[in-house]
C-alpha positions in Angstrom: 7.5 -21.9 -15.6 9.7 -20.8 -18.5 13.3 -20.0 -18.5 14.2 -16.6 -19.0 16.9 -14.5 -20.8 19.6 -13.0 -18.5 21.0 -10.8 -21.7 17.5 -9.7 -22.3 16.4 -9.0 -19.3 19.6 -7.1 -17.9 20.6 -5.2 -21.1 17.3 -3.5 -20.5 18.7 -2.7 -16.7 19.6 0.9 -17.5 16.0 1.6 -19.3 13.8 -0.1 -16.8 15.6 1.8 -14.2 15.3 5.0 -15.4 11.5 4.5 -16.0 11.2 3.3 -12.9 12.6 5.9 -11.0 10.7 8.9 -13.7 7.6 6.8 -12.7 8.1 6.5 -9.2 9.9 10.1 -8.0 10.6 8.5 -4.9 10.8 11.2 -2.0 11.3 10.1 1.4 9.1 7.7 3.5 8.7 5.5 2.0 11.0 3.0 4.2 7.5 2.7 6.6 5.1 2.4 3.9 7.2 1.0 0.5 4.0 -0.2 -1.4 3.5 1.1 -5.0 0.2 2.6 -5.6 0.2 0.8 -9.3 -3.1 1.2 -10.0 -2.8 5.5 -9.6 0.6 5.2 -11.2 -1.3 3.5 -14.3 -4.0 6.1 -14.6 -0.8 9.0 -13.9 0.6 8.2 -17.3 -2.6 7.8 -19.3 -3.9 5.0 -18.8 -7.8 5.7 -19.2 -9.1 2.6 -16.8 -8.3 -0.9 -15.1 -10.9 -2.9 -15.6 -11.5 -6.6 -13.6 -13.1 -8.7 -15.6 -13.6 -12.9 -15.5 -11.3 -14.9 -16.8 -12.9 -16.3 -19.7 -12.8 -13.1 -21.1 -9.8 -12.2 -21.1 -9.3 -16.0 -22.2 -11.2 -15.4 -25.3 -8.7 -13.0 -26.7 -5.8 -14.3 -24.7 -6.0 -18.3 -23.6 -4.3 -18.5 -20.0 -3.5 -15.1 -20.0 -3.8 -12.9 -16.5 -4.2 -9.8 -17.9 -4.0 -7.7 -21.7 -4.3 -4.0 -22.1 -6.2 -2.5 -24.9 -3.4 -0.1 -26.4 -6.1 1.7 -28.9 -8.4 2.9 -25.4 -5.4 2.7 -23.3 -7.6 0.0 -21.0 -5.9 -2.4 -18.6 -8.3 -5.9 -18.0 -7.2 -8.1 -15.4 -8.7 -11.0 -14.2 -10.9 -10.5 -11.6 -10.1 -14.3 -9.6 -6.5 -13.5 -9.3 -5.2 -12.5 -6.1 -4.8 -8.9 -5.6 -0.7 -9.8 -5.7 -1.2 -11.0 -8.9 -3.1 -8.3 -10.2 -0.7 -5.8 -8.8 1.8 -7.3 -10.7 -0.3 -7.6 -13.8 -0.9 -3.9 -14.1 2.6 -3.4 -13.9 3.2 -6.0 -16.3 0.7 -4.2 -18.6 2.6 -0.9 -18.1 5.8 -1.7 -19.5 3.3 -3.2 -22.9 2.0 0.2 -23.0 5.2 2.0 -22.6 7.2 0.1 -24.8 7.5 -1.3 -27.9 9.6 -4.5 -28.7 10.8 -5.3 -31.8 11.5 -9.2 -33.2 14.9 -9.8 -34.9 13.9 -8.6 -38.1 13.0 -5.5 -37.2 9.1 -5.8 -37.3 7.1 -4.6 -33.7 6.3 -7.4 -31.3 2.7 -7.6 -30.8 2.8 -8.9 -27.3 0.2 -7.0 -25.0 -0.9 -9.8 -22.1 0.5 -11.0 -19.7 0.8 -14.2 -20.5 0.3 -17.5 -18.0 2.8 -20.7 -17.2 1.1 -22.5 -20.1 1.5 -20.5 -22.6 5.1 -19.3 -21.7 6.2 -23.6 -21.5 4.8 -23.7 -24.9 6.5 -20.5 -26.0 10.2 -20.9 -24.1 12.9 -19.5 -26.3 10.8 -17.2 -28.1 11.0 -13.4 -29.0 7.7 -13.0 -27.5 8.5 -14.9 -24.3 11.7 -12.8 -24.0 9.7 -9.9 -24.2 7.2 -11.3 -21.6 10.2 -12.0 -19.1 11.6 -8.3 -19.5 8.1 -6.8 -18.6 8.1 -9.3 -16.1 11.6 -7.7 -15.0 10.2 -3.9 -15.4 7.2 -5.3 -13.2 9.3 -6.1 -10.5 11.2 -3.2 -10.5 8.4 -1.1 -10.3 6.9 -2.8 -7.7 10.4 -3.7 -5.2 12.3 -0.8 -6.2 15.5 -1.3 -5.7 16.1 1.5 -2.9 13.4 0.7 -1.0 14.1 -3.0 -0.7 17.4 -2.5 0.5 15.7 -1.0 3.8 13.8 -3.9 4.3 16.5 -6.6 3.1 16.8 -7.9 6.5 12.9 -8.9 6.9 11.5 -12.4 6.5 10.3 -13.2 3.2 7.0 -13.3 4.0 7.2 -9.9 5.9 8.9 -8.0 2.6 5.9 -9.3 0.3 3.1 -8.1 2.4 4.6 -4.6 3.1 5.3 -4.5 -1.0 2.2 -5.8 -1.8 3.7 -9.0 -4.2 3.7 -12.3 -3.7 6.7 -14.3 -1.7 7.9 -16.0 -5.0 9.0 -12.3 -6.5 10.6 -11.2 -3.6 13.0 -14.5 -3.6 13.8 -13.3 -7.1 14.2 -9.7 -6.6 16.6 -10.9 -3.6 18.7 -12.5 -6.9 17.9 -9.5 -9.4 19.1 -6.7 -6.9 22.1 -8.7 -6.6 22.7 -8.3 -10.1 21.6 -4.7 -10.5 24.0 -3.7 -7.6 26.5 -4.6 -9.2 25.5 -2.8 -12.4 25.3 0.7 -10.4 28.1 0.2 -8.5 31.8 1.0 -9.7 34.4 -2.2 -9.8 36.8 -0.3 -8.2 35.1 1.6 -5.1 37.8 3.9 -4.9 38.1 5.4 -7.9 36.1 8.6 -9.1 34.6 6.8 -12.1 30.7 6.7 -12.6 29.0 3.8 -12.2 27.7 4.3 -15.8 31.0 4.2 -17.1 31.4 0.6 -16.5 31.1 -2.1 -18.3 28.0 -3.9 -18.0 28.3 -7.7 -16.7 29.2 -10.0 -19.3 26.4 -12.7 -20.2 28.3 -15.4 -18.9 28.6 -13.4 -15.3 24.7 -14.3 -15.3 24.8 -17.5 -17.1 24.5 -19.7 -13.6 21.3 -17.9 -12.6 19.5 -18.0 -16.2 20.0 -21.9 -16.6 16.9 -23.0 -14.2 15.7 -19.4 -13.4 11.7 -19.1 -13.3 9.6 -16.1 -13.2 8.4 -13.6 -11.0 4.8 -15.7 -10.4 4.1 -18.4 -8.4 1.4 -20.8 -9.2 -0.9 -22.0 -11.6 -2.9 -20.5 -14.7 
């Protein structure tokens, strides 16, 4: 699995939240039944159809890929062998591709629209497009372990968070890590004071830099 970009990924914190929480409209109850309905979500914000489709197919546009979303039709195709964690995941991977746009140093678009596989992102480490591919990794996770609702089920087993969330056990070990971070991004320094949590400072790279050095995506597995 590919490193990832702690400046990326957390200089997008504020965005991804905001989206997430637009998206999501959280009411109450959701502490006995936290799972994100992704796939209604999807078609909610346009998204005409999710289709699961064999590998090789997907494969033939995208080698290694999990999943790629046809911007032009406003499709999602996932592969149809991954487990249904994974595909979860992939949609919402797909949903940040067709709600944002990235742009490379230069200032042209980034054309990255699959979610891309191990392979590809060893072969790709240090990229622009792998550091895109790790923030919609990080707006994937967010939108699927919210932030508020994992804290009411912080306490559970591993195993136990994943099922109820519908990921796999791998994503909730980093989300445990991420919501660390991201705590610490909405909460003031000084408790006491009356100043916003959006007045302060975000966390300096090198706050991060022990957890981006051997850090590995959201997925467990192989291609």
């Amino acid at each position: 699995m590919c490193r990832w970009s702690a400046r990326a990924v957390f200089n997008f914190f504020p965005i991804i939240k905001n989206y997430v929480n637009d998206l999501l409209g959280d009411g109450d109850g959701y502490s006995y039944n936290p799972i994100v309905d992704v796939e209604s979500l999807a078609k909610n914000i346009g998204i005409n159809d999710i289709q699961y489709v064999p590998k090789e197919e997907i494969w033939k546009k995208y080698p290694n890929a999990h999943a790629y979303i046809d911007k032009e039709n406003s499709i999602i195709y996932v592969r149809q062998d991954d487990n249904r964690e994974k595909q979860r995941f992939s949609i919402a991977h797909e949903i940040f591709h067709y709600l944002f746009v990235l742009f490379n140093k230069n200032g042209s678009a980034l054309s990255v629209v699959a979610r891309q596989g191990n392979t590809w992102k060893k072969e790709n480490a240090g990229s622009e497009e792998a550091e895109g591919e790790d923030i919609a990794d990080f707006f994937a996770a967010n939108l699927l372990v919210p932030t508020e609702r994992f804290i009411l089920w912080d306490e559970k087993p591993d195993s136990e968070i994943a099922n109820a969330f519908g990921v796999e056990e791998r994503c909730i070990e980093i989300r445990k890590q991420e919501i660390d971070h991201e705590l610490r991004l909405l909460t003031p320094k000084d408790i006491s004071s009356d100043v916003e949590a959006d007045e302060q400072p975000s966390l300096k790279t090198n706050d991060l830099k022990h957890d981006a050095e051997d850090r590995n995506t959201h997925e467990s597995g192989t291609d």
